[in-house]
N, C-alpha and C positions, 0 to 999 in steps of 0.2 A: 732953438731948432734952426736947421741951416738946410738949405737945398742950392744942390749944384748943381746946373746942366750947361750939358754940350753941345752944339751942333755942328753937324759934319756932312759937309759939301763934298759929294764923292761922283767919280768918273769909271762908269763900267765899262769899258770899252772891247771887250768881247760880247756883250750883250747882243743880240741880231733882231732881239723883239721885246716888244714889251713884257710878255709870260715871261720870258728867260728873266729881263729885267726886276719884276715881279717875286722873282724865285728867292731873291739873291737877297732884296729886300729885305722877304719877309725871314730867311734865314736869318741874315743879320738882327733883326729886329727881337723875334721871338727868342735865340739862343742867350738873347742880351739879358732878356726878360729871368730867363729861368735860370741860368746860369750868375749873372750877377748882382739878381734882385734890385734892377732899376726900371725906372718907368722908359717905355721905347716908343716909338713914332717914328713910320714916314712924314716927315715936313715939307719935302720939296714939291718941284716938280714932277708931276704924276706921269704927264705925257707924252715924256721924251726917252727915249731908249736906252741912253748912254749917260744917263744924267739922273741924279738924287741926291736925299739931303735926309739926314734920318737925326731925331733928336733925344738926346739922354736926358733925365735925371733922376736925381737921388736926396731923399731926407734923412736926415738922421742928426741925432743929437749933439755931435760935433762936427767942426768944419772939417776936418780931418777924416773922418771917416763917409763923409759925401763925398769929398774931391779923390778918394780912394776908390770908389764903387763908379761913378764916371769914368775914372782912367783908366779901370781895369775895362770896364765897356769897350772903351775907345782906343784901346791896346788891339782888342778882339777885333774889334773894324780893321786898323792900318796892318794884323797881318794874317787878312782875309785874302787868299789869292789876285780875285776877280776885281779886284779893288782900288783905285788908286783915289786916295783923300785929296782934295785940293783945296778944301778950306775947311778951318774951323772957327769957331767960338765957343768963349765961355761967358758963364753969368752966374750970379750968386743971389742970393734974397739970404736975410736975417732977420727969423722974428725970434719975438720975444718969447 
């Protein structure tokens, strides 16, 4: 079993409030969900308006088809209008 995840340090910079901020998130987060059958989260900072970090992942029985279902997430994010990514990561776990 193998699980891949993401995380993506993102700049909203249209955002003028937090609800707007908010909005954008939980789009991103939720359409991640249903659309690419990975697990989704805000991780970042909550507080700041212009600022978030939202984080994938995905199991599945080959390494190949988790770093498939993160990237397509993560596709979805970089060409999200409102959005501009300025940092990522990745990370992997291997169990038996």
């Amino acid at each position: 079993m193998y699980v891949a995840a993401v995380r993506m340090e993102l700049h909203l910079g249209q955002s003028a409030s937090l609800k707007h901020r908010r909005s954008i998130v939980r789009h991103l987060v939720e359409t991640s969900r249903h659309r690419f059958g990975v697990s989704a989260a805000e991780v970042g900072p909550h507080d700041r308006w212009q600022q978030a970090a939202i984080g994938f992942a995905a199991v599945a029985s080959t390494a190949s088809h988790a770093a498939t279902l993160v990237e397509r997430a993560e596709r979805f994010v970089w060409s999200h209008p409102e959005v501009e990514v300025v940092g990522t990561e990745r990370g992997w776990v291997e169990l038996d």
